[in-house]
C-alpha positions in Angstrom: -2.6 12.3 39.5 -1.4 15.0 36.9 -1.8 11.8 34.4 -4.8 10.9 35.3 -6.2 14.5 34.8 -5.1 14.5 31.1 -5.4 10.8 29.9 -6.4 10.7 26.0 -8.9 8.5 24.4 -7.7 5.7 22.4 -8.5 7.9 19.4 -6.5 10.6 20.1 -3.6 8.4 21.0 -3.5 6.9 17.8 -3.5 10.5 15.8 -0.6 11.9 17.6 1.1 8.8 17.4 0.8 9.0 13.6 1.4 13.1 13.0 4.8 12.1 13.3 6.9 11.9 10.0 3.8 11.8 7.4 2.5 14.3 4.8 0.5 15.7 7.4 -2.2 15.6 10.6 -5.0 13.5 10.2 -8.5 15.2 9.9 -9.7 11.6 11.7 -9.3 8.6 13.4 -8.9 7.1 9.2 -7.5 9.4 7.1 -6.3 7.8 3.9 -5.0 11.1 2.0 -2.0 11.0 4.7 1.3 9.0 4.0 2.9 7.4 7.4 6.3 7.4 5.7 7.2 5.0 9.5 4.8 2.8 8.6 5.7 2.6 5.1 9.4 1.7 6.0 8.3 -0.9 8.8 6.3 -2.7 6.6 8.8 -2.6 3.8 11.1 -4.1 6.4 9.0 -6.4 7.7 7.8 -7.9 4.2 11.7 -7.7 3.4 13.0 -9.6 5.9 12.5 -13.3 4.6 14.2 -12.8 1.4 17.7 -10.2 2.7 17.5 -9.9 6.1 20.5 -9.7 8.7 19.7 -12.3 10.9 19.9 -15.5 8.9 17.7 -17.8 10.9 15.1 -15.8 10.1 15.9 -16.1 6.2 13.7 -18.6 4.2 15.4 -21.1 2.2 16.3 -20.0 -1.5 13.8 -22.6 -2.8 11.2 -20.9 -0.4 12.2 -17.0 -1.4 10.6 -17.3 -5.0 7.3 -18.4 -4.3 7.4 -15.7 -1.3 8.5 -13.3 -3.8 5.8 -14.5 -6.5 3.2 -14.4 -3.9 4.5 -10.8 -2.6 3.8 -9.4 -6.3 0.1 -11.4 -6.7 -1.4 -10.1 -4.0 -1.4 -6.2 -4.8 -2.3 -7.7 -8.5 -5.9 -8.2 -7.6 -7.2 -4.6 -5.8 -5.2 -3.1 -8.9 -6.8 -5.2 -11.6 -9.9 -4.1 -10.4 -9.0 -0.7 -10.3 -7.6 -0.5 -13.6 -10.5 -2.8 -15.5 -13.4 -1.1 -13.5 -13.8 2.0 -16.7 -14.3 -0.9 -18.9 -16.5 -3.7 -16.6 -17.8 -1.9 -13.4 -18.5 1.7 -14.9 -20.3 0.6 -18.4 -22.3 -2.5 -16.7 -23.8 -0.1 -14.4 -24.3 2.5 -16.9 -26.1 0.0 -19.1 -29.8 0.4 -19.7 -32.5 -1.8 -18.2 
């Protein structure tokens, strides 16, 4: 009974669940000026474990880890190309008279 007399919403589950070893407590349910440093480390792991890690059926093949690898490294290319080109493209195009 005493459980059911304090159950939290789904939103407040999920901000104490993630005021736990990060920069801080959310102000929200999406807060994106907070690091998850667990989060950080469990997706490091996760995107890791292909390439190096212990439990070598789950290894890909060493023809397989490059294009992994290659693929890793083009997919943050594209939000950061637009955020480094957007002075130059996005900013001056909408500046731009009619």
């Amino acid at each position: 009974m005493a459980a059911e007399e304090h159950a939290q919403t789904p939103g407040e589950y999920i901000i104490h669940h993630l005021t736990h070893f990060g920069t801080g407590k959310p102000k929200g349910l999406v807060d994106f000026s907070i690091i998850n440093f667990d989060s950080v480390v469990f997706s490091a792991l996760i995107m890791w474990m292909p390439v190096c890690g212990p439990l070598p059926e789950l290894r890909y093949s060493l023809g397989a880890q490059m294009p992994y690898l290659f693929l890793q490294s083009i997919i943050p290319t594209v939000p950061a190309g637009s955020v480094t080109w957007r002075d130059i493209v996005v900013l001056r195009l909408s500046a731009a008279p009619e």
